[in-house]
C-alpha positions as CSV (number, residue, x, y, z in Angstrom):
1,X,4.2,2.9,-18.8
2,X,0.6,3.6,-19.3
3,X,-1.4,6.2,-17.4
4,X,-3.4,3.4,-15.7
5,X,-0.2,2.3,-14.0
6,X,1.0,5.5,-13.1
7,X,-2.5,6.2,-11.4
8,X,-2.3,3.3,-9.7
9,X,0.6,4.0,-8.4
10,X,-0.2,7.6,-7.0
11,X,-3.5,6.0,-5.6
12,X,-1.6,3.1,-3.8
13,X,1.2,5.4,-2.9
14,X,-1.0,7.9,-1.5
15,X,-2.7,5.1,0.4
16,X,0.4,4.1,1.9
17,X,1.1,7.1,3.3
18,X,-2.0,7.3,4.9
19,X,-1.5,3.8,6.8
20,X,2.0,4.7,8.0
21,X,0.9,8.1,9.3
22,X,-2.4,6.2,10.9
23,X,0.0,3.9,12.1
24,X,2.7,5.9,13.4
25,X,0.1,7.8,15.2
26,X,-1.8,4.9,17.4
27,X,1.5,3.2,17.7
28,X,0.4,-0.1,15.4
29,X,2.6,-1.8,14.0
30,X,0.4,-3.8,11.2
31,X,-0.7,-0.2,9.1
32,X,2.9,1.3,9.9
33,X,4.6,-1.8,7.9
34,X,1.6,-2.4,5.3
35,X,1.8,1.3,4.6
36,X,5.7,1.6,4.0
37,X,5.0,-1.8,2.2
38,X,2.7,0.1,-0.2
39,X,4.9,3.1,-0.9
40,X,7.6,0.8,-1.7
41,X,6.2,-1.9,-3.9
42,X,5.3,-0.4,-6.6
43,X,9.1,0.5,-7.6
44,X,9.1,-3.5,-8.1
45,X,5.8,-4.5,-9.6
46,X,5.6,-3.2,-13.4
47,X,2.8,-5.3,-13.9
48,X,-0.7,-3.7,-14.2
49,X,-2.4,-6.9,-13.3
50,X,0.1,-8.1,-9.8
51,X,-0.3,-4.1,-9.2
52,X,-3.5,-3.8,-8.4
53,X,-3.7,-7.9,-6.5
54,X,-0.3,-7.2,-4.1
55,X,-2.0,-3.8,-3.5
56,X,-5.2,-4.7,-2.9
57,X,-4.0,-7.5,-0.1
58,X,-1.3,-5.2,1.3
59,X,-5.0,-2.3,1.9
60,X,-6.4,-5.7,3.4
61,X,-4.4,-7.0,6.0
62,X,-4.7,-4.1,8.4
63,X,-8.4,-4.7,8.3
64,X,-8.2,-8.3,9.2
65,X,-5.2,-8.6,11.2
66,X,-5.5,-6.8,14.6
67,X,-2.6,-7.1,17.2
């Protein structure tokens, strides 16, 4: 592990939590999932480079999918 990835991973963590507490608070379902989706993923990914990709589309998706 390099201290890129564990940065990552606290920033995209962090992030998570955010979106499931922004979610959890208007009642939407899209942030609530891509959040817990966020804090969880990173436990599988040990890639750098699909780190930063599945992250970055999983911080998308609420922005462009509105239910």
């Amino acid at each position: 592990m390099d201290t890129t990835y564990l940065f990552l991973v606290i920033l995209f963590s962090a992030t998570g939590m955010a979106f499931f507490m922004y979610g959890k608070k208007q009642v939407s379902f899209i942030p609530m999932l891509c959040g817990l989706a966020l804090m969880i993923y990173p436990y599988f990914v040990t890639n750098t480079l699909p780190l930063i990709g599945v992250g970055a589309v999983l911080i998308a998706i609420p922005w462009f999918v509105r239910l």
